[in-house]
C-alpha positions as CSV (number, residue, x, y, z in Angstrom):
1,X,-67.7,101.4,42.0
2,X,-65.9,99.2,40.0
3,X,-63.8,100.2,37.1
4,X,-63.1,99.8,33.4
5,X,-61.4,100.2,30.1
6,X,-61.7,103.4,28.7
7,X,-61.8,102.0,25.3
8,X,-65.2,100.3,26.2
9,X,-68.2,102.6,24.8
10,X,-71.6,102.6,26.3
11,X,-74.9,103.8,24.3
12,X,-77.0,104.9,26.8
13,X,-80.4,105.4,25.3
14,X,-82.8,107.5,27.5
15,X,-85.2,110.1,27.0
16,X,-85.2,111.8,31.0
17,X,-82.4,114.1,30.9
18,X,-81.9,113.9,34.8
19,X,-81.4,109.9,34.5
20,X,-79.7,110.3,31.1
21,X,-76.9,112.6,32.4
22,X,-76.9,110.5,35.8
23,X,-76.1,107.3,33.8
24,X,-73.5,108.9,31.7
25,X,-71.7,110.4,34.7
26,X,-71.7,107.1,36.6
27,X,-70.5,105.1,33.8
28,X,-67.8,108.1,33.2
29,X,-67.0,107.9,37.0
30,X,-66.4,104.2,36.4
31,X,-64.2,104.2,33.2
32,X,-66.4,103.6,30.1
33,X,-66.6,105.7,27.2
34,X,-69.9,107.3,27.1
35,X,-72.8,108.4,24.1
36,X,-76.2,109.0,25.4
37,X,-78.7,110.5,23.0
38,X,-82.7,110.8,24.0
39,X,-84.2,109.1,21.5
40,X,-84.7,105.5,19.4
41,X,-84.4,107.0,16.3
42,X,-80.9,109.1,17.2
43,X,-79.3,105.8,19.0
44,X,-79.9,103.6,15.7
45,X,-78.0,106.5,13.8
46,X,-75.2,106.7,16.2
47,X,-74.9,102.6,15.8
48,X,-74.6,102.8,12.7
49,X,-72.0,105.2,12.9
50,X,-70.1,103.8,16.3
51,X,-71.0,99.9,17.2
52,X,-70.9,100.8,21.1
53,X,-69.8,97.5,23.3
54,X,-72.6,97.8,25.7
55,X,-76.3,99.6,25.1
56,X,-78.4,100.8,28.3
57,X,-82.1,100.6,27.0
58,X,-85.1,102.7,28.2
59,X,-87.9,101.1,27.2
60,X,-90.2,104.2,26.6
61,X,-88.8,106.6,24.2
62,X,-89.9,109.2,21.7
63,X,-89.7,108.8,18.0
64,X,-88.9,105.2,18.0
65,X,-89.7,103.0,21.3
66,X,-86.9,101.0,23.0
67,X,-88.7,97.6,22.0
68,X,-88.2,98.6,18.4
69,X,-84.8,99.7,18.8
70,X,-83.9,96.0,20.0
71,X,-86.1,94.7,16.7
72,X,-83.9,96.9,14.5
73,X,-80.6,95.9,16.1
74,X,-81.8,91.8,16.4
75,X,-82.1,92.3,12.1
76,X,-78.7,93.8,12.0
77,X,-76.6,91.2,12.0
78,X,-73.2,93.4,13.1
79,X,-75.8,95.0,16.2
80,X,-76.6,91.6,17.4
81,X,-74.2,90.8,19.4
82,X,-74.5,94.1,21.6
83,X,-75.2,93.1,25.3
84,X,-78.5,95.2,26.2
85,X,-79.0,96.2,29.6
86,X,-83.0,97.3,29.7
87,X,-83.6,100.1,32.6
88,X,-87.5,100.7,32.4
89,X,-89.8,102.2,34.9
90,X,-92.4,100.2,33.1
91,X,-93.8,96.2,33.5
92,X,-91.5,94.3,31.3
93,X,-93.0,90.6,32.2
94,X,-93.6,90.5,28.8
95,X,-90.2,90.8,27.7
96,X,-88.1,87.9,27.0
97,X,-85.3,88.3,29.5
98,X,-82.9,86.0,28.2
99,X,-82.4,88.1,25.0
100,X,-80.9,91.0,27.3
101,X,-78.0,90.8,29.7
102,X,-80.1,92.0,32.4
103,X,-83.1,93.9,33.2
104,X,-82.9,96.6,35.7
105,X,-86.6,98.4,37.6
106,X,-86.0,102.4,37.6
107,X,-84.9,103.7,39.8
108,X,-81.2,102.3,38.9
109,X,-78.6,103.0,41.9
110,X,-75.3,103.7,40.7
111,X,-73.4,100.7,41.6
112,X,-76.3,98.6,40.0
113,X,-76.0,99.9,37.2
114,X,-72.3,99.6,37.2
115,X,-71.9,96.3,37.8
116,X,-74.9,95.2,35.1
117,X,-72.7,97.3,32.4
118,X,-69.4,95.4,34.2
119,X,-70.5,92.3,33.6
120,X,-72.1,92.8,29.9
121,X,-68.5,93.7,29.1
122,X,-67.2,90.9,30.6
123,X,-70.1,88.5,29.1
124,X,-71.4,87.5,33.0
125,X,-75.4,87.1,32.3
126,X,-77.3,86.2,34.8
127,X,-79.8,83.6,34.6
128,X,-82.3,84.4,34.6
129,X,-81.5,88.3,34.9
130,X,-82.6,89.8,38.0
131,X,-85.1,92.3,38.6
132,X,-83.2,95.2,40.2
């Protein structure tokens, strides 16, 4: 696995406890700083409190879905400029893939996931972002 900064904070925002903890120990495992909460509505409280550098979005959530967590972030003008890595088990054709640094299919392998959150950090998008 690659590595990185400590200092670099990832908001990992999923609702499956299994995934959630398996994200936040791979990311740990690699360096980053990690907050995972399980919900929408608990993730736009934390940003408001921590501006993370990188955001790992499930799409399906409780209390507030991931699609309107990206709306609220897009009309917050210091939340814009968070790369978003979407990791959805769900049919995301109809998302517009260039507003997110990439769009990862569950189930995520560690190293995918990884290097998606490597290069957010380093600002590498690819174009247009691949289906994992």
């Amino acid at each position: 696995m690659a590595s990185a900064v400590s200092a670099v904070s990832v908001l990992i925002i999923e609702d499956d406890r299994q995934l959630r903890e398996f994200y936040r120990s791979s990311l740990k495992v690699a360096g980053y700083s990690v907050i995972a909460v399980e919900d929408g509505i608990s993730a736009l409280h934390i940003i408001d409190v921590h501006t993370p550098d990188v955001i790992v979005l499930d799409l399906v959530l409780p209390r507030l879905s991931g699609r309107d967590v990206y709306r609220e972030l897009q009309a917050t003008p210091s939340a814009r400029r968070i790369p978003i890595i979407v990791v959805s088990g769900t049919d995301v054709r109809d998302l517009k893939t260039d507003d997110f640094a990439r769009v990862l299919r569950k189930p995520v392998d560690p190293d995918s996931l990884v290097k998606a959150v490597d290069d957010a950090v380093r600002g590498t998008r690819r174009a247009p972002p691949e289906f994992v």
